[in-house]
RODO-2510 file (C-alpha; in nm, 4 decimals, decimal comma):
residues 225
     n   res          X          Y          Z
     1     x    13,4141    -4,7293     8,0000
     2     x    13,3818    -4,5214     7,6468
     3     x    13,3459    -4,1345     7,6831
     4     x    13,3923    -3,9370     7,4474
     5     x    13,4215    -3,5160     7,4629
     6     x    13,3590    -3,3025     7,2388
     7     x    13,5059    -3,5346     6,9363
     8     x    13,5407    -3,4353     6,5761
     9     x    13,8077    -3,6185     6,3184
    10     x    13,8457    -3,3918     5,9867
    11     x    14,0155    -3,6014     5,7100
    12     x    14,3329    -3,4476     5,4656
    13     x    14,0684    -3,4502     5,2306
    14     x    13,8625    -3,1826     5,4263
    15     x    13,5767    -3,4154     5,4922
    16     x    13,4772    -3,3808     5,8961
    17     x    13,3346    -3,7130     5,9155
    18     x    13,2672    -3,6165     6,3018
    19     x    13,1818    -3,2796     6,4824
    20     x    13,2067    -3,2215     6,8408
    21     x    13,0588    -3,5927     6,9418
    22     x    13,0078    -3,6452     7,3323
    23     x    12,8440    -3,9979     7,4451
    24     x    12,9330    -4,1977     7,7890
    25     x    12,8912    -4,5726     7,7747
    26     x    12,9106    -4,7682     8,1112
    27     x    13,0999    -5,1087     8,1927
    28     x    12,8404    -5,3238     8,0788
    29     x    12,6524    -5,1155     7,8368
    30     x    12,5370    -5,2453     7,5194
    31     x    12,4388    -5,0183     7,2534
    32     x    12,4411    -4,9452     6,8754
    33     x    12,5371    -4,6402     6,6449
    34     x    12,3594    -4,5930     6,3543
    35     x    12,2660    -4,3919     6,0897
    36     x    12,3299    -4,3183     5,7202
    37     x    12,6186    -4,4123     5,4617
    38     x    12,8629    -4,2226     5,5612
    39     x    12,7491    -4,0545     5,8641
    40     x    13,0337    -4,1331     6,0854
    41     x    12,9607    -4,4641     6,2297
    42     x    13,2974    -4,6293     6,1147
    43     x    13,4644    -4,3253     6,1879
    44     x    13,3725    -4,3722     6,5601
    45     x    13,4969    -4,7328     6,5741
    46     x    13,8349    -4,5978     6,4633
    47     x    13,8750    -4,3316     6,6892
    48     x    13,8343    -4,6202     6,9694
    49     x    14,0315    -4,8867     6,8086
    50     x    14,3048    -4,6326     6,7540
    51     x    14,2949    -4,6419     6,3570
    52     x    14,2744    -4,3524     6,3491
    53     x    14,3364    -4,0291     6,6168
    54     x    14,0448    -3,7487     6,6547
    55     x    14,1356    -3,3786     6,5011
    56     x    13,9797    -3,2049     6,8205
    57     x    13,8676    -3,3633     7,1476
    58     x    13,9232    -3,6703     7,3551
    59     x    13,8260    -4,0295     7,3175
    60     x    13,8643    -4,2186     7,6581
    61     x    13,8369    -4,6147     7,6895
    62     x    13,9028    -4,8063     7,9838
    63     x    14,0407    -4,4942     8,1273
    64     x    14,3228    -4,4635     7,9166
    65     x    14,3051    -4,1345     7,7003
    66     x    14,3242    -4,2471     7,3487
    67     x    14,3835    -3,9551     7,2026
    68     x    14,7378    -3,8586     7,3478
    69     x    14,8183    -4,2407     7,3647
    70     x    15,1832    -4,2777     7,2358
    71     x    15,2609    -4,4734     6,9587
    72     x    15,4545    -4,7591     7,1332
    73     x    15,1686    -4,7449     7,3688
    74     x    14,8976    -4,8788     7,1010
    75     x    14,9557    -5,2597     7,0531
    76     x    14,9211    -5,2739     7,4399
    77     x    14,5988    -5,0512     7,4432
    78     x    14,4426    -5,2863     7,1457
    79     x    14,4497    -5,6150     7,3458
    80     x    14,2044    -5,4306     7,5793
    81     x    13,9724    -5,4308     7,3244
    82     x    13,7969    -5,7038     7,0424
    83     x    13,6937    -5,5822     6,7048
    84     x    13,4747    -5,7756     6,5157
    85     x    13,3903    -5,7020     6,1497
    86     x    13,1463    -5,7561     5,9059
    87     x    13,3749    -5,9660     5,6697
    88     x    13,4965    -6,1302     5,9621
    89     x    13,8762    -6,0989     5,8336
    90     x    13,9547    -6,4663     5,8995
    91     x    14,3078    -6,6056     5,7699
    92     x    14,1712    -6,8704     5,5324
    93     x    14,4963    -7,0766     5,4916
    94     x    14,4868    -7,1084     5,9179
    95     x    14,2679    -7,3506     6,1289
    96     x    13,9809    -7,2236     6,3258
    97     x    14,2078    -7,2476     6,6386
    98     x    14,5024    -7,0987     6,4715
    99     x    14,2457    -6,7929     6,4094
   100     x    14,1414    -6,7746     6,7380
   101     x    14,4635    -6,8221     6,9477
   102     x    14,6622    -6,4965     6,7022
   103     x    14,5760    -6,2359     6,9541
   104     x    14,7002    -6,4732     7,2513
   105     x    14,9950    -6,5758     7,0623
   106     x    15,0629    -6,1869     6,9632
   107     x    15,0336    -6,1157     7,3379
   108     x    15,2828    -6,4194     7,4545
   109     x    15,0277    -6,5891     7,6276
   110     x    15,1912    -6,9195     7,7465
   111     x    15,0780    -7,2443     7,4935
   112     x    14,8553    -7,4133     7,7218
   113     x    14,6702    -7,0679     7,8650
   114     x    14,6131    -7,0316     7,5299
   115     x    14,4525    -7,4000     7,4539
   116     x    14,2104    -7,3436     7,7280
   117     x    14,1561    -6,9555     7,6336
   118     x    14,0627    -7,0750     7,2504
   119     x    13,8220    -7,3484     7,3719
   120     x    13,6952    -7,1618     7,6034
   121     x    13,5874    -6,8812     7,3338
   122     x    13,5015    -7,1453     7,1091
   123     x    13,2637    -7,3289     7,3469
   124     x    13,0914    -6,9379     7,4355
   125     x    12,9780    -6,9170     7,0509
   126     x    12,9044    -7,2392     7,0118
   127     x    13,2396    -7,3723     6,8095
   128     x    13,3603    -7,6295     7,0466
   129     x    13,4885    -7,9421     6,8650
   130     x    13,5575    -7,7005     6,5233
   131     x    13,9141    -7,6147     6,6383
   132     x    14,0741    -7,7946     6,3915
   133     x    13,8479    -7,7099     6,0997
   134     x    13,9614    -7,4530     5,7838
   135     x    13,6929    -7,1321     5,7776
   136     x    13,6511    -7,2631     5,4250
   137     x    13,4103    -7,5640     5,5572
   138     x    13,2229    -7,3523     5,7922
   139     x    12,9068    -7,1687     5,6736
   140     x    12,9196    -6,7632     5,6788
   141     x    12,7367    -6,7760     6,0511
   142     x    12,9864    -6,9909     6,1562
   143     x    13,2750    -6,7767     6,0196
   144     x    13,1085    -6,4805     6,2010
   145     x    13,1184    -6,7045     6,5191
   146     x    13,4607    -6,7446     6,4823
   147     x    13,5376    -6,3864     6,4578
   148     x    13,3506    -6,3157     6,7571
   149     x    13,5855    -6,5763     6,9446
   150     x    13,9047    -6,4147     6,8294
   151     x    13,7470    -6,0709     6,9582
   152     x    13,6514    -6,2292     7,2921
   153     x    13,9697    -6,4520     7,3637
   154     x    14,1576    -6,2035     7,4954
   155     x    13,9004    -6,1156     7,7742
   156     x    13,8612    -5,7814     7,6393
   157     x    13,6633    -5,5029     7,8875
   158     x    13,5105    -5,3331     7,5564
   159     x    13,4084    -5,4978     7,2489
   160     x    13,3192    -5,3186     6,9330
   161     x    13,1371    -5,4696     6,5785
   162     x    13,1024    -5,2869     6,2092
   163     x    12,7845    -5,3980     6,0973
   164     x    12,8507    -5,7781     6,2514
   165     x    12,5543    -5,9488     6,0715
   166     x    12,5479    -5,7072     5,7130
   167     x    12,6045    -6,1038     5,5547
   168     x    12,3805    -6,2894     5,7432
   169     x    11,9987    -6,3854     5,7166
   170     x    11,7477    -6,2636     6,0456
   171     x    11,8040    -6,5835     6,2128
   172     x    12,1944    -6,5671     6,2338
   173     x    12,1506    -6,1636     6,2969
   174     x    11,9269    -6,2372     6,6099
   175     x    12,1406    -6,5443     6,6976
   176     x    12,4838    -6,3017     6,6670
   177     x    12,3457    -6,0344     6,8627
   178     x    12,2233    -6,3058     7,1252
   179     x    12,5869    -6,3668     7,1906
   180     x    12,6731    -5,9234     7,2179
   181     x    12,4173    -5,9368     7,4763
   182     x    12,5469    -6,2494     7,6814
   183     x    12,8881    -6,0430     7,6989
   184     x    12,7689    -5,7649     7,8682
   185     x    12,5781    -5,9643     8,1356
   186     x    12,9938    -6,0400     8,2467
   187     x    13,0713    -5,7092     8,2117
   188     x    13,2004    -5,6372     7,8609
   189     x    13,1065    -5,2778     7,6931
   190     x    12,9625    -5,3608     7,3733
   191     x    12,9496    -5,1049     7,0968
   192     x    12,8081    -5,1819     6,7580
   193     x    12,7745    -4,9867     6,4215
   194     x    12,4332    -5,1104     6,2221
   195     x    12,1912    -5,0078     6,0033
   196     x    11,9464    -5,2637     6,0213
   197     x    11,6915    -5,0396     6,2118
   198     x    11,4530    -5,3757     6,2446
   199     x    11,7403    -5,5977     6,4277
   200     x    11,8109    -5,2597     6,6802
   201     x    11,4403    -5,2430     6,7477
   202     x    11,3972    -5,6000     6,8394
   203     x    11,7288    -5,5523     7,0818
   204     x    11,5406    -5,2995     7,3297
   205     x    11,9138    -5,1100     7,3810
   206     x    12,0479    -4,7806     7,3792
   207     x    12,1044    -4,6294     7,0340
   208     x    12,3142    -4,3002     6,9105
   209     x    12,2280    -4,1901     6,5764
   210     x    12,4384    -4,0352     6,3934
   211     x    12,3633    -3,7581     6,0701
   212     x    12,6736    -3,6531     5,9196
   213     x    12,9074    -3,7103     6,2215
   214     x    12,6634    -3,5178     6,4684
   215     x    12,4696    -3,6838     6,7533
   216     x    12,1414    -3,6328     6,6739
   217     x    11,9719    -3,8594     6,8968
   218     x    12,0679    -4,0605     7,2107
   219     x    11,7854    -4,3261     7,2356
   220     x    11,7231    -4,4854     7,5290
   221     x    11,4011    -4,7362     7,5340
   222     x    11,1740    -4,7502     7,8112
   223     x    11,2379    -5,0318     7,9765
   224     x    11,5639    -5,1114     7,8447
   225     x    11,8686    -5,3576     8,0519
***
């Protein structure tokens, strides 16, 4: 579902925030990337969300080859894929449901598909009833929440996260992640970029770490899903 071969993104600047990076992740793989500021971990979210292109190598996603993707190709390869972040990026001056239904309404997803697609993705992270709420009256968990439901609206096959829980306390980190891991029993590729090395213990899942933009280690825990 991800592959990528060989991989390395050098910046104008001359900085090679990546070097010849290979990893496979599977339709229904859940893992994390970690590693020190500024080892590369952002850098690989990029690269898949098509931010930015790699310098050498190929990044593969759904089985669409990223890195030779044409430019009027990219808004169509994006709605295959939800991005959540760790500052959530909510639109404050929009309701909870106007946040949630953008990517449907960006896609021209008819109004009522889109009224059942919202609540449904509402109901999945617990947000059902909220819709007509400002992000201003919900708590920072809650905000997160909603960010996960814009990401997940869209049905995406592959959903990636930028240190999702760097605001919240270890009950709303092992509550967030609870909700990652229900995705990929449907199906969903989840990727996500952390450095809390206590929350990706207690998740039992595949980790690549990352040590200035080389794979150093591909984890795997015995006994892992």
């Amino acid at each position: 579902m991800i592959r990528f071969d060989n991989v390395s993104k050098r910046y104008p600047s001359g900085q090679e925030a990546l070097h010849e990076l290979s990893f496979e992740l599977a339709q229904g793989e859940m893992a994390f990337v970690t590693g020190h500021s500024g080892a590369g971990k952002s850098t690989l979210l990029r690269l898949i969300a098509l931010l930015d292109r790699p310098s050498r190598g190929r990044v593969h996603v759904d089985g669409q080859d990223l890195a030779h993707a044409r430019r009027r190709a990219v808004p169509h390869l994006r709605r295959r894929l939800g991005m959540v972040f760790q500052d959530h990026r909510l639109l404050m001056d929009r309701t909870v449901y106007d946040n949630v239904a953008l990517p449907l309404l960006i896609a021209g997803v008819a109004r009522d598909e889109i009224g059942k697609r919202v609540r449904a993705s509402l109901d999945k992270v617990g947000l059902l009833g909220r819709e007509g709420d400002a992000p201003v009256a919900l708590s920072t968990g809650e905000q997160q929440r909603v960010g996960i439901a814009r990401a997940i609206v869209t049905k995406p096959p592959v959903l990636i996260a930028d240190e999702p829980t760097g605001n919240l306390d270890p009950q709303l980190s092992a509550e967030i992640m609870a909700l990652f891991g229900a995705f990929c029993q449907v199906g969903t590729t989840v990727l996500i970029a952390s450095h809390d090395l206590a929350l990706i213990k207690r998740m039992n899942q595949r980790v690549l770490v990352l040590d200035h933009g080389r794979l150093i280690d591909d984890y795997r825990p015995r006994g892992a899903p």
